[in-house]
MOPAC internal coordinates of N, CA, C and O (Angstrom, degrees):
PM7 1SCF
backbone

  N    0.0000 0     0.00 0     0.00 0    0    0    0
  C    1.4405 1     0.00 0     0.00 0    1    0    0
  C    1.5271 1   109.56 1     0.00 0    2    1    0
  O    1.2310 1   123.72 1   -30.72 1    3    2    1
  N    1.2440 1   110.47 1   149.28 1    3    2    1
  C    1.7835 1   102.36 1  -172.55 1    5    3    2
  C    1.4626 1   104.19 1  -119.64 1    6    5    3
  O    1.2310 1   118.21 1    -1.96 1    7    6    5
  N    1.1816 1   121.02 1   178.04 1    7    6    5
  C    1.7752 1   110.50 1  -166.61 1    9    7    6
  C    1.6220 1    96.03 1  -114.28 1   10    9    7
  O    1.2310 1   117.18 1   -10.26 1   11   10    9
  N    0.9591 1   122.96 1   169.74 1   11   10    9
  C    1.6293 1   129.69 1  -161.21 1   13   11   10
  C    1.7378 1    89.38 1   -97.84 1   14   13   11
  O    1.2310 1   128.61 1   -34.05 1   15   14   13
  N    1.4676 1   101.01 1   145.95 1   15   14   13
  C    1.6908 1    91.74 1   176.18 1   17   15   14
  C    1.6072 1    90.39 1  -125.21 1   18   17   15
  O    1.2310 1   130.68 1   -34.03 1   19   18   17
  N    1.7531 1    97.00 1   145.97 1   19   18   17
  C    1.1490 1   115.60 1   169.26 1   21   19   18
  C    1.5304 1   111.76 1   -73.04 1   22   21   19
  O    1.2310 1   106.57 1   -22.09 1   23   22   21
  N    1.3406 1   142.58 1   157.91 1   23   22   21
  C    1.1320 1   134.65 1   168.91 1   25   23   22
  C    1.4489 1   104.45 1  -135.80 1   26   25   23
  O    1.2310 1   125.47 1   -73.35 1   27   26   25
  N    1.5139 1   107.10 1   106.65 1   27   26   25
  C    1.1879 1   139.73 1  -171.50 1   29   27   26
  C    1.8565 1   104.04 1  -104.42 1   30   29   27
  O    1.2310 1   123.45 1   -48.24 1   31   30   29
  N    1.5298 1   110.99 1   131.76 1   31   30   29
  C    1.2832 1   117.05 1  -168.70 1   33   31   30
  C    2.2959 1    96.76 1   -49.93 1   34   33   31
  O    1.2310 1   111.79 1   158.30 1   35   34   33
  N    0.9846 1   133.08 1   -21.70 1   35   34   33
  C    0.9192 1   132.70 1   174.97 1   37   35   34
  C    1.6570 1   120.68 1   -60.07 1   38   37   35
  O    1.2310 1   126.07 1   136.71 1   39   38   37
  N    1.5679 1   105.94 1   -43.29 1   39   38   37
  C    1.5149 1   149.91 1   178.18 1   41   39   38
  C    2.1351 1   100.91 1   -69.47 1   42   41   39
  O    1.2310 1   135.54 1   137.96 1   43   42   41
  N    0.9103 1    87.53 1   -42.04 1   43   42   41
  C    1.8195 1   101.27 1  -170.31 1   45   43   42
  C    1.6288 1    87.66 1   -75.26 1   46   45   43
  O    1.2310 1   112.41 1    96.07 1   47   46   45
  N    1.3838 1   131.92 1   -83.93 1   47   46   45
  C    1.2244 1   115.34 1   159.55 1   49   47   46
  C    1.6371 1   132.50 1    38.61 1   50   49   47
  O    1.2310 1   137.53 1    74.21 1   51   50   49
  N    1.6218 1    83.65 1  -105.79 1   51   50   49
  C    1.5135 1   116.53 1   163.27 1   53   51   50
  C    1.6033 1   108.96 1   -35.37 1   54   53   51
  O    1.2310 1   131.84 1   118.62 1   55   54   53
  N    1.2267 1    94.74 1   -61.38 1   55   54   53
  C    1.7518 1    91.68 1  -163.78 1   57   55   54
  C    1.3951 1   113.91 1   -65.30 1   58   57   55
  O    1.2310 1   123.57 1   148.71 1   59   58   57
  N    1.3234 1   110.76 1   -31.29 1   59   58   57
  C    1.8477 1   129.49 1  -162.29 1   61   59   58
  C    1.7693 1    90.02 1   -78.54 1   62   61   59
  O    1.2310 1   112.76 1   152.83 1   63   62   61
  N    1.5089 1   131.27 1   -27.17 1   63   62   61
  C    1.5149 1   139.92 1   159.64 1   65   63   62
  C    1.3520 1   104.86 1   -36.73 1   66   65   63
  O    1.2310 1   133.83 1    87.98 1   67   66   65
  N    1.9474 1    90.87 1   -92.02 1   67   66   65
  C    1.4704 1    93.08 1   176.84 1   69   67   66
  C    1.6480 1   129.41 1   -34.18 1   70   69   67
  O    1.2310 1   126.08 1   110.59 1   71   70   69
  N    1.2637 1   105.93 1   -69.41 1   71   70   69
  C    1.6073 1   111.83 1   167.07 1   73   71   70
  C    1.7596 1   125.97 1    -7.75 1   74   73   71
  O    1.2310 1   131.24 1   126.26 1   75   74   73
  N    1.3846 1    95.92 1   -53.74 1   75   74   73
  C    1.3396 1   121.97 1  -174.73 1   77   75   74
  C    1.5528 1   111.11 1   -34.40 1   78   77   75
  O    1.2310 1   121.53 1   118.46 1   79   78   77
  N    1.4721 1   114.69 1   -61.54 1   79   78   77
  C    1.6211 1   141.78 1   145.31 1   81   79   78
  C    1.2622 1   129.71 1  -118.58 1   82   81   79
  O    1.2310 1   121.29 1  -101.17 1   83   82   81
  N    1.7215 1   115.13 1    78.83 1   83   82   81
  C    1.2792 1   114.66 1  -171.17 1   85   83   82
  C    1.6223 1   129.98 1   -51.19 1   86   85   83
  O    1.2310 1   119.99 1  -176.86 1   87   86   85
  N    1.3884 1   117.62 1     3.14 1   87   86   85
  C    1.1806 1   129.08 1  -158.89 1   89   87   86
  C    1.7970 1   105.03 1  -123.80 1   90   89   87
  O    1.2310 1   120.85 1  -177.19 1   91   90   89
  N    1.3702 1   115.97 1     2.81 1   91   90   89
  C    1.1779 1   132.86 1  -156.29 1   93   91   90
  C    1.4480 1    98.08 1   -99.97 1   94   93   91
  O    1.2310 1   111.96 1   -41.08 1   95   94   93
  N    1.2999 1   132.77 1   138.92 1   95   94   93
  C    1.9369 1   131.56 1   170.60 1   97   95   94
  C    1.3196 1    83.78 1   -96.82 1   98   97   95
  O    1.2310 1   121.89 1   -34.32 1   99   98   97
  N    1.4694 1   113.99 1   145.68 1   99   98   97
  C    1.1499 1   135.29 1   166.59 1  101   99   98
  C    1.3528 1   113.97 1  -131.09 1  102  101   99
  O    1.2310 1   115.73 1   -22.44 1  103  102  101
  N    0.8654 1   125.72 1   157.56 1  103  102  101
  C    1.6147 1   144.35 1  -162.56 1  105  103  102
  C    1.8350 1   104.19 1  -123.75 1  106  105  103
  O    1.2310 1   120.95 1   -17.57 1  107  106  105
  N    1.4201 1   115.79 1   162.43 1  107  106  105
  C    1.3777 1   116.91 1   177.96 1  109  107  106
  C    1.6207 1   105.50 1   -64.22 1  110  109  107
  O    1.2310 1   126.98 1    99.93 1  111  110  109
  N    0.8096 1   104.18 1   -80.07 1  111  110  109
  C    1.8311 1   109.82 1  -155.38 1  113  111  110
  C    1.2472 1   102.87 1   -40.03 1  114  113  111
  O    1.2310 1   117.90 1   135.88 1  115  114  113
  N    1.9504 1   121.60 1   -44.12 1  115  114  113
  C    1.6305 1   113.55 1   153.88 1  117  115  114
  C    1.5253 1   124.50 1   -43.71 1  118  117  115
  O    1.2310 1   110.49 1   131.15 1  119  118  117
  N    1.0367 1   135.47 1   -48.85 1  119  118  117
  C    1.5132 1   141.91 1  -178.22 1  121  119  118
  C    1.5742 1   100.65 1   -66.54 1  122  121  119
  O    1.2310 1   124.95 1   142.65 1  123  122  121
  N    1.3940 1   108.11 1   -37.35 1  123  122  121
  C    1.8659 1   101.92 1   175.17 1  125  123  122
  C    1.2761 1   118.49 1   -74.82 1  126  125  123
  O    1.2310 1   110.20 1   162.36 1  127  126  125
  N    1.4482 1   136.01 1   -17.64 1  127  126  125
  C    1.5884 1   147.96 1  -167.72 1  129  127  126
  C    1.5787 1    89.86 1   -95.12 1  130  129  127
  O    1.2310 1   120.84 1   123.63 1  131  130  129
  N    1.3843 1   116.00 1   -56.37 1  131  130  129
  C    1.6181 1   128.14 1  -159.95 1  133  131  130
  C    2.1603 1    96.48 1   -59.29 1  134  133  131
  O    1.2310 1   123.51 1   150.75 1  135  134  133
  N    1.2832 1   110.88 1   -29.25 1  135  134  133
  C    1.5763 1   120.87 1  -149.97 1  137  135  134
  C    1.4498 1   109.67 1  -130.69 1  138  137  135
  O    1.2310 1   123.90 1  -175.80 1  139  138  137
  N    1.1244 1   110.13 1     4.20 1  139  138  137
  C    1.7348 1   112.85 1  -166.70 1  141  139  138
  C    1.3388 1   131.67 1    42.08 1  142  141  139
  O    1.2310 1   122.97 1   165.67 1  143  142  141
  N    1.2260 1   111.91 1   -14.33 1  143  142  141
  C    1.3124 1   141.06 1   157.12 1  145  143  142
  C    2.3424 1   110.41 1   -17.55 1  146  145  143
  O    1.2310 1   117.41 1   -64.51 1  147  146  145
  N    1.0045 1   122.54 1   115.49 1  147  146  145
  C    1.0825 1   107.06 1   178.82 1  149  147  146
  C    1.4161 1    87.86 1   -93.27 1  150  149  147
  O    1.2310 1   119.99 1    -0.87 1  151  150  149
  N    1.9023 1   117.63 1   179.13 1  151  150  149
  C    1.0736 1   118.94 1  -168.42 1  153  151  150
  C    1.1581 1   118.37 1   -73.13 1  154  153  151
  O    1.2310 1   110.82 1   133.01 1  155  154  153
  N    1.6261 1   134.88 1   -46.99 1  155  154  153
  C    1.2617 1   133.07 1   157.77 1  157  155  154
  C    1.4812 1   133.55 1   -24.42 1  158  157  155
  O    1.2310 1   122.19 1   154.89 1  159  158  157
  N    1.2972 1   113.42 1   -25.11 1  159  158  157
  C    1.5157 1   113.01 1   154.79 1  161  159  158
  C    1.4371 1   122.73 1  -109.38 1  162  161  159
  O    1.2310 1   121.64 1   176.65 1  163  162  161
  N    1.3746 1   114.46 1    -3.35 1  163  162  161
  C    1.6199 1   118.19 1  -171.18 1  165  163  162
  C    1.8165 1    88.14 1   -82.21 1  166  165  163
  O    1.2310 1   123.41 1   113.52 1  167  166  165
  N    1.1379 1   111.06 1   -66.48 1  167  166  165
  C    1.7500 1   127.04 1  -166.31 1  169  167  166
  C    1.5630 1   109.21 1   -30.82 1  170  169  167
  O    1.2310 1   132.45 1   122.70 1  171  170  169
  N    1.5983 1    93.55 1   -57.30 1  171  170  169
  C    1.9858 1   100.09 1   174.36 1  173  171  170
  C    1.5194 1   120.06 1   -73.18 1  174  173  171
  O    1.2310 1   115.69 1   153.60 1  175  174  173
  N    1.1192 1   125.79 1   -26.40 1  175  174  173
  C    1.5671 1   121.59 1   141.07 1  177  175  174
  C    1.3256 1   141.95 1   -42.65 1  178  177  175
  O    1.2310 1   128.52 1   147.19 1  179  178  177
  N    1.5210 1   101.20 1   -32.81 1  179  178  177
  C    1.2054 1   112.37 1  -173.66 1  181  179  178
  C    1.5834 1   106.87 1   -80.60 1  182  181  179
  O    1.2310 1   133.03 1   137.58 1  183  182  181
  N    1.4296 1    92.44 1   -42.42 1  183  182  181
  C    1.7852 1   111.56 1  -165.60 1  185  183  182
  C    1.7916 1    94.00 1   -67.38 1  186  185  183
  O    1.2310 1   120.44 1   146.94 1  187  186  185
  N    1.3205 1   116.76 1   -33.06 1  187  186  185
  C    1.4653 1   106.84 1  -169.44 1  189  187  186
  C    2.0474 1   107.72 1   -78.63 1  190  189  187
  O    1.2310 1   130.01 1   144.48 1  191  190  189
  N    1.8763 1    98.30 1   -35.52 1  191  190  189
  C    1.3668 1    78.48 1   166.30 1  193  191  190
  C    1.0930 1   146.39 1   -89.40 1  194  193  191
  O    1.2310 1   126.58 1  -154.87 1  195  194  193
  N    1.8457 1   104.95 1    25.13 1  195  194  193
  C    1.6922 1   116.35 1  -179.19 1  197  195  194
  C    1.7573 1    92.50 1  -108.87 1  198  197  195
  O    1.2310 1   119.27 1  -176.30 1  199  198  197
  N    1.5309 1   118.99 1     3.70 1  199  198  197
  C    1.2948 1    95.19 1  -175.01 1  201  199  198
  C    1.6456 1   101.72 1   -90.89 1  202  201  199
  O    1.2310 1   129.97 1   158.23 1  203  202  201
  N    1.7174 1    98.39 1   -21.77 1  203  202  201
  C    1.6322 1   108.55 1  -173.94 1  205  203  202
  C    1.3705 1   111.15 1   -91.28 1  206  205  203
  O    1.2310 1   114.51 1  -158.37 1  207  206  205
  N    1.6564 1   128.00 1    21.63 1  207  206  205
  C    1.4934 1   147.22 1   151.98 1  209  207  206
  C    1.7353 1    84.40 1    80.13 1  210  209  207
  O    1.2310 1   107.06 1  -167.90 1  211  210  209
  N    1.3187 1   141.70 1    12.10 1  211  210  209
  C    1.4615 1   125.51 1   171.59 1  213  211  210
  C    1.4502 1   102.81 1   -77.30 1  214  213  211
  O    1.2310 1    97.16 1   153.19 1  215  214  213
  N    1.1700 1   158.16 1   -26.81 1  215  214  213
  C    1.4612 1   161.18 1  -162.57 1  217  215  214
  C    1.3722 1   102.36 1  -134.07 1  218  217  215
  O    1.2310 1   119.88 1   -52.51 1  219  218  217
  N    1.6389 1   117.83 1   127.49 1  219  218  217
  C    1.2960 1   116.16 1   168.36 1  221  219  218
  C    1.5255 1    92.17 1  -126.20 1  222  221  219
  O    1.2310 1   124.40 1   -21.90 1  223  222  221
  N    1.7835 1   109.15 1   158.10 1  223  222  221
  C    1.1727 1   130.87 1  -144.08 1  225  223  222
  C    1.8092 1   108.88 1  -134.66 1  226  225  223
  O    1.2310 1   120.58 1   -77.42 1  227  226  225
  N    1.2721 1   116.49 1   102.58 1  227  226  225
  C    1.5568 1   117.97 1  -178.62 1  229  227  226
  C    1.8737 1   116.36 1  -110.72 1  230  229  227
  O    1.2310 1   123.08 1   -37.81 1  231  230  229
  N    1.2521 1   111.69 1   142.19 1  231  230  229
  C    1.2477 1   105.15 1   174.58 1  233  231  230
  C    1.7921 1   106.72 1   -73.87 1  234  233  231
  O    1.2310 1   122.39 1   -32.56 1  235  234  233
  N    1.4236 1   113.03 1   147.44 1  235  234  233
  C    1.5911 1    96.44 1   150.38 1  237  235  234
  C    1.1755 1   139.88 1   -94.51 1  238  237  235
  O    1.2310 1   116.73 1   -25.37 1  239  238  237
  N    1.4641 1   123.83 1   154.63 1  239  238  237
  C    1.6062 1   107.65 1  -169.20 1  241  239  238
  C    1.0829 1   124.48 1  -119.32 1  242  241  239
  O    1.2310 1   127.76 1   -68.35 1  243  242  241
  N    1.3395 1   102.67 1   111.65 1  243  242  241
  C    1.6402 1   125.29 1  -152.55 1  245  243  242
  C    1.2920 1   112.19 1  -124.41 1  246  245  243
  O    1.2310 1   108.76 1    -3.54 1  247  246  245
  N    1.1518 1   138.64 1   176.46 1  247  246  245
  C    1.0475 1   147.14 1   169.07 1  249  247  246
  C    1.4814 1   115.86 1  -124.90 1  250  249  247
  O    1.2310 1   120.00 1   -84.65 1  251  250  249
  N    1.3138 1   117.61 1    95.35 1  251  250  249
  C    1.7609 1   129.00 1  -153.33 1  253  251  250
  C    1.3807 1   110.22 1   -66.60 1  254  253  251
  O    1.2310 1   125.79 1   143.08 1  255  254  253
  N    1.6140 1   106.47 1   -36.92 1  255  254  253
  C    1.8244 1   108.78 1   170.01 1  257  255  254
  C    1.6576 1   116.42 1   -65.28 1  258  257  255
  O    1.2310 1   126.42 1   157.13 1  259  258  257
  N    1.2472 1   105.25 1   -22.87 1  259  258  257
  C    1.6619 1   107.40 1   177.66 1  261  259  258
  C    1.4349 1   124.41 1   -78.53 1  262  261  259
  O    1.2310 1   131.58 1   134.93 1  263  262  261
  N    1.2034 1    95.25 1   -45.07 1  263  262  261
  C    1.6647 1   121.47 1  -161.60 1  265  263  262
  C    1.9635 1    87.27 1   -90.99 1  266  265  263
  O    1.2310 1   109.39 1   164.79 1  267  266  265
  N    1.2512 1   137.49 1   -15.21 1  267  266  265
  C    1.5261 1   136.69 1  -167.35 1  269  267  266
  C    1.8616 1   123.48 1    37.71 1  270  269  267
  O    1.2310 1   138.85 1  -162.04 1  271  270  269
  N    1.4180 1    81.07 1    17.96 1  271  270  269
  C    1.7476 1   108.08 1   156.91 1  273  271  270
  C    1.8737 1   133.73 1  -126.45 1  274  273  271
  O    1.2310 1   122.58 1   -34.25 1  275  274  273
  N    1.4636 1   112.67 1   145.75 1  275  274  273
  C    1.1593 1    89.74 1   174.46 1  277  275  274
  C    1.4202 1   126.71 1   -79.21 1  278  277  275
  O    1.2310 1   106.61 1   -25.09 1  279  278  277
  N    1.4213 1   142.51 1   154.91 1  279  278  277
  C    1.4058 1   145.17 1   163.69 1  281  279  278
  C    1.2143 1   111.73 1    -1.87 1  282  281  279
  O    1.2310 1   110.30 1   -26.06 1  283  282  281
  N    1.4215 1   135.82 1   153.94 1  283  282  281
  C    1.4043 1   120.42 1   164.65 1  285  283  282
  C    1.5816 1    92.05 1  -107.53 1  286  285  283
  O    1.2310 1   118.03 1     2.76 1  287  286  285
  N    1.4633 1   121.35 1  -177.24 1  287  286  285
  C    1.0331 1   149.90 1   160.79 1  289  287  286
  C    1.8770 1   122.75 1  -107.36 1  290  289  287
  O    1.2310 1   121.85 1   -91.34 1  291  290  289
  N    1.0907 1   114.07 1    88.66 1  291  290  289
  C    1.7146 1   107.98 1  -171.57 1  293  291  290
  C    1.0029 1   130.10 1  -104.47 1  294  293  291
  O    1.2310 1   104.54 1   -46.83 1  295  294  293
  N    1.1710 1   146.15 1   133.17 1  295  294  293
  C    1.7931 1   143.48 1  -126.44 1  297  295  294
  C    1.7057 1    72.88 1  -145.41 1  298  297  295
  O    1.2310 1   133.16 1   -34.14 1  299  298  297
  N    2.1087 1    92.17 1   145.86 1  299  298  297
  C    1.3860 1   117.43 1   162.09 1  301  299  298
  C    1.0471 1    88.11 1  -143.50 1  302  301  299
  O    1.2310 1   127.27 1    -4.52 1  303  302  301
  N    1.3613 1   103.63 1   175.48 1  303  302  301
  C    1.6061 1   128.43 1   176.52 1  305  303  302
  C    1.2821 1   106.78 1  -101.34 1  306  305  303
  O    1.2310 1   124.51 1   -57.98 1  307  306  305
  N    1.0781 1   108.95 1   122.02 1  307  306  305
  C    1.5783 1   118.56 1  -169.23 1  309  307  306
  C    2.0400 1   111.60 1   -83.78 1  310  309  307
  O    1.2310 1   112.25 1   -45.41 1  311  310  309
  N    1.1924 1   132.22 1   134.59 1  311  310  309
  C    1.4073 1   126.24 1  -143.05 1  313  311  310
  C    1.7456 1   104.98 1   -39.91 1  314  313  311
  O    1.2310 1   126.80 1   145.87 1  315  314  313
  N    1.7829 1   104.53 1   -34.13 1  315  314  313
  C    1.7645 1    87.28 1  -151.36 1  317  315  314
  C    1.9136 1    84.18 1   -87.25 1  318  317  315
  O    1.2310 1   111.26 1   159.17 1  319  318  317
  N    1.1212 1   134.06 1   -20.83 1  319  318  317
  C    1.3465 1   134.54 1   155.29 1  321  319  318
  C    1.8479 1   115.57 1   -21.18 1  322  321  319
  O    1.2310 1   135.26 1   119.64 1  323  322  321
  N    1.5812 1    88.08 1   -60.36 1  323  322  321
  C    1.5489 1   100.24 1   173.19 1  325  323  322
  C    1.4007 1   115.08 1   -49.02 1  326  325  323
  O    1.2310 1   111.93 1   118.56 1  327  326  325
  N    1.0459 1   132.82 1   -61.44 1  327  326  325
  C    1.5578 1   161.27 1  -117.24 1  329  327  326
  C    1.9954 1    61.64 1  -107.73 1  330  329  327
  O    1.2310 1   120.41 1    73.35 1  331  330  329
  N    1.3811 1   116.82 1  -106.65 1  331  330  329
  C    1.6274 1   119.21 1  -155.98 1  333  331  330
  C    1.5465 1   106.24 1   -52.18 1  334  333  331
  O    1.2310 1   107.79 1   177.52 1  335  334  333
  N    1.1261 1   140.40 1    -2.48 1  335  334  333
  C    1.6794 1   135.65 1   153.61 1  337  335  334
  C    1.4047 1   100.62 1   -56.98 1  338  337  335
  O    1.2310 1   120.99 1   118.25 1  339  338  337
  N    1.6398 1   115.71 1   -61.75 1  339  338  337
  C    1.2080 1   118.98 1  -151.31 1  341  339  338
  C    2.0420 1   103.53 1   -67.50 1  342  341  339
  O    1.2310 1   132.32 1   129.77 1  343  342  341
  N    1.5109 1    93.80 1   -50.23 1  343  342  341
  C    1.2413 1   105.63 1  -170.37 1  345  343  342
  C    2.2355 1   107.39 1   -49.58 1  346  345  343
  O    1.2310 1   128.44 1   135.00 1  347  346  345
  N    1.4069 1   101.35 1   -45.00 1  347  346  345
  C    1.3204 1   119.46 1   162.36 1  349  347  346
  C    1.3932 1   106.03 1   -27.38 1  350  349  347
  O    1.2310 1   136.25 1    73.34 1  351  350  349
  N    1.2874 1    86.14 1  -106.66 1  351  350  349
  C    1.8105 1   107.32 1   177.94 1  353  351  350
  C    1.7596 1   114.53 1     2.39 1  354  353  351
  O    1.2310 1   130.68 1   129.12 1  355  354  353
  N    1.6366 1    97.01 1   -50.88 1  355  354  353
  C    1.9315 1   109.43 1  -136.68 1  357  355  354
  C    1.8835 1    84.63 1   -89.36 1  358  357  355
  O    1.2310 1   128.11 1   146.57 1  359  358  357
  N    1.3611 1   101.99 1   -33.43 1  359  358  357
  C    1.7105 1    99.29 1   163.76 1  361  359  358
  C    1.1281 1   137.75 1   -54.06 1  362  361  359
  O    1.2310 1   124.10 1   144.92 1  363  362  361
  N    1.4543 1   109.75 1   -35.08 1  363  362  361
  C    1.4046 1   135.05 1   174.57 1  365  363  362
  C    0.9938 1   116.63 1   -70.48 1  366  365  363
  O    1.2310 1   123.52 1   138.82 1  367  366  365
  N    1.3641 1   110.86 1   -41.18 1  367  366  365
  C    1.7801 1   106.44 1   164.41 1  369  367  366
  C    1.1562 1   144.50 1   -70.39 1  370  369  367
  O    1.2310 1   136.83 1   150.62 1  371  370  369
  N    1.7505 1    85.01 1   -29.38 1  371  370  369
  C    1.7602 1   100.33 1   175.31 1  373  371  370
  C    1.4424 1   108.45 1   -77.05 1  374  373  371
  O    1.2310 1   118.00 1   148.61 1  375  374  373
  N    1.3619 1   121.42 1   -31.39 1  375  374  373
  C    1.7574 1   115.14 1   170.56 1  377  375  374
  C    1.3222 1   126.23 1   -62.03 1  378  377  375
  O    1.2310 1   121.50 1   153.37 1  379  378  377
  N    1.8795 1   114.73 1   -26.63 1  379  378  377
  C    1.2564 1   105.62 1   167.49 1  381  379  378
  C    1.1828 1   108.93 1   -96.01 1  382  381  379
  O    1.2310 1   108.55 1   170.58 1  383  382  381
  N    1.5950 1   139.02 1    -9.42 1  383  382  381
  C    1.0429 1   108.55 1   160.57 1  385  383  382
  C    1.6505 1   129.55 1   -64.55 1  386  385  383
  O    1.2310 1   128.64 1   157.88 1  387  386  385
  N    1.3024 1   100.97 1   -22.12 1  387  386  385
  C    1.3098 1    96.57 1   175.84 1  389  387  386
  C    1.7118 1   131.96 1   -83.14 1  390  389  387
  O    1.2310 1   135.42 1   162.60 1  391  390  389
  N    2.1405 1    87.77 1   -17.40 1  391  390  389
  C    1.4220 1    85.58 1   170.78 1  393  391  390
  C    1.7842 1   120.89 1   -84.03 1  394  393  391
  O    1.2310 1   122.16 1   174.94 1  395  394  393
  N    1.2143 1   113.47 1    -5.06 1  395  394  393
  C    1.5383 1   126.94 1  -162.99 1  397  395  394
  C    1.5509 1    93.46 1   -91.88 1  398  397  395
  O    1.2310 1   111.84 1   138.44 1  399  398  397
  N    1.5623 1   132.99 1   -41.56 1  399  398  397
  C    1.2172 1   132.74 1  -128.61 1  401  399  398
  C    1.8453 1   126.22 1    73.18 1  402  401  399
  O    1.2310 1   130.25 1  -156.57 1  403  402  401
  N    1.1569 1    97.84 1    23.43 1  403  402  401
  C    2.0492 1    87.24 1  -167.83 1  405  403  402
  C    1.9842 1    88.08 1  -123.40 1  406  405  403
  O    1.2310 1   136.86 1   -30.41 1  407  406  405
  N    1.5200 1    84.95 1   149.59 1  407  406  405
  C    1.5107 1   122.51 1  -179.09 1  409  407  406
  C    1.7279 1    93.51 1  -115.22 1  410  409  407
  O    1.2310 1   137.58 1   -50.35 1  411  410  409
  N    1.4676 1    83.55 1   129.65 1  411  410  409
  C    1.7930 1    98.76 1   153.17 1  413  411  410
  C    0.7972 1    99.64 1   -30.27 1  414  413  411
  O    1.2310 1   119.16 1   -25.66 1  415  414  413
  N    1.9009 1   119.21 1   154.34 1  415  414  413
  C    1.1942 1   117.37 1   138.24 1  417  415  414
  C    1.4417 1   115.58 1   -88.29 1  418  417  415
  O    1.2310 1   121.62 1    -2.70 1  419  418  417
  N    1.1369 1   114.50 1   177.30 1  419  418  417
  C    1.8332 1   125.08 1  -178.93 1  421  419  418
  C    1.4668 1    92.90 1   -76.76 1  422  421  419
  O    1.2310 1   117.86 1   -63.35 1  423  422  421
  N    1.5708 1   121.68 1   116.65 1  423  422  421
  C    1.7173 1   114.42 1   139.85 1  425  423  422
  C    1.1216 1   119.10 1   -34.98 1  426  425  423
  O    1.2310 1   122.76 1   -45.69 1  427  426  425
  N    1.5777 1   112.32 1   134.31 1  427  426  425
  C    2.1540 1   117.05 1   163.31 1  429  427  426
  C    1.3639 1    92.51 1  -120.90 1  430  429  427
  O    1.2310 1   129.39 1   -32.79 1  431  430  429
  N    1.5176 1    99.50 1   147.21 1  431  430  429
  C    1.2830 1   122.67 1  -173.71 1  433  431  430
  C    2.0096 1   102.89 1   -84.44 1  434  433  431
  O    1.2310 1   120.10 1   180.00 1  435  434  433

């Protein structure tokens, strides 16, 4: 069972990261540069959207004496992740557009 995630303009962030290249592993300190996010709020975001199966989470496998770093940790958005980022997002916009007064503009080619 997965837990419902709130999506808090902090939360939107995160996702609007991922989004960026949904197909991309990202690592923390990337998700903190990408989000301004320092780690103390990036980490519990992260952890809440792997509890709600939108972000899945792999070690890398490295060898830390070689590489003179430790392992990273890299988060994707797992497909139905994709699908509720996107669905997220397009809400978020439509509420401030409606709370601001502003309409899309039309794309020109």
């Amino acid at each position: 069972m997965t837990t419902p995630v709130r999506v808090t303009a902090a939360v939107s962030k995160v996702l609007a990261a991922f989004l960026a290249d949904p197909t991309a592993d990202r690592y923390g300190l990337d998700l903190m540069r990408a989000t301004g996010h320092p780690s103390g709020t990036l980490y519990p975001i992260l952890l809440r959207l792997q509890d709600a199966g939108w972000v899945e989470a792999v070690w890398e496998e490295l060898d830390p004496v070689a590489a003179g770093r430790p392992p990273r940790r890299y988060y994707r958005l797992t497909p139905d992740g994709l699908i509720s980022a996107r669905t997220e997002i397009a809400a978020l916009r439509q509420q401030l557009d409606r709370a601001y007064g502003t309409a899309p503009k039309p794309r020109t080619a």
